[in-house]
C-alpha positions, 0 to 999 in steps of 0.5 A, spaced: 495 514 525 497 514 517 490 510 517 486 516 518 491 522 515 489 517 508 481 518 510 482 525 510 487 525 504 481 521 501 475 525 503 478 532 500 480 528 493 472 526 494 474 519 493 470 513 495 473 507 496 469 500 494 472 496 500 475 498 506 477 493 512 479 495 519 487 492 520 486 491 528 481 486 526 482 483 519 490 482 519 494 480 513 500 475 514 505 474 510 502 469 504 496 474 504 500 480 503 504 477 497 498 475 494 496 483 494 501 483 489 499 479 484 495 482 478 499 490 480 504 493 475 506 497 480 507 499 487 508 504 492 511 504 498 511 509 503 518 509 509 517 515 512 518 520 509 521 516 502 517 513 498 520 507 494 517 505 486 516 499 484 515 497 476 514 490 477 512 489 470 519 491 469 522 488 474 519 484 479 523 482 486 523 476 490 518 475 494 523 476 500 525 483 497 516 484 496 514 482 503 520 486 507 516 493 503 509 489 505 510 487 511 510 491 519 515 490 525 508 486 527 508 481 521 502 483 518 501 487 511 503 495 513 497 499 514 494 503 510 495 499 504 490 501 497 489 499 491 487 503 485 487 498 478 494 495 478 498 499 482 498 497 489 500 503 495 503 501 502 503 506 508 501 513 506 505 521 503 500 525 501 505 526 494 506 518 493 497 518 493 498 524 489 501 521 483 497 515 484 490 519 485 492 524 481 
């Protein structure tokens, strides 16, 4: 149900993502989701209603500590999942994609 909340926070910011791809279908594991995170400074994680910040040029986790934000109960990279230049968001908050779409 996130996935289509962040369709519909995205049509009112009028922002157009290049690339979309349906998570029932094109499922990400572990080494994949990992994989996302190379090349981002930060990342957002939405948990419910908390949203964890991560400035991974400061300080990077391990890679346990990454998967266990990136990753479902299902194993596969938590949906909806956006990258916008070097920040990475996982899940959805209407505020985490307010500061990240501005």
């Amino acid at each position: 149900m996130t996935c289509g909340r962040a369709r519909e926070f995205l049509g009112r910011k009028r922002a157009e993502p290049r690339t979309t791809a349906d998570a029932k279908r094109e499922r990400l594991g572990p080494r994949e989701a990992f994989a996302l995170t190379s090349g981002t400074d930060e990342l957002y994680v939405a948990k419910g209603k908390k949203v964890v910040h991560l400035d991974l040029r400061r300080s990077r986790p391990d890679r346990d500590a990454l998967l266990g934000l990136l990753l479902g109960p299902s194993g596969n990279l938590r949906a909806p999942a956006m990258r916008v230049g070097k920040t990475l968001c996982i899940g959805f908050a209407p505020d985490m994609y307010q500061a990240v779409l501005g």
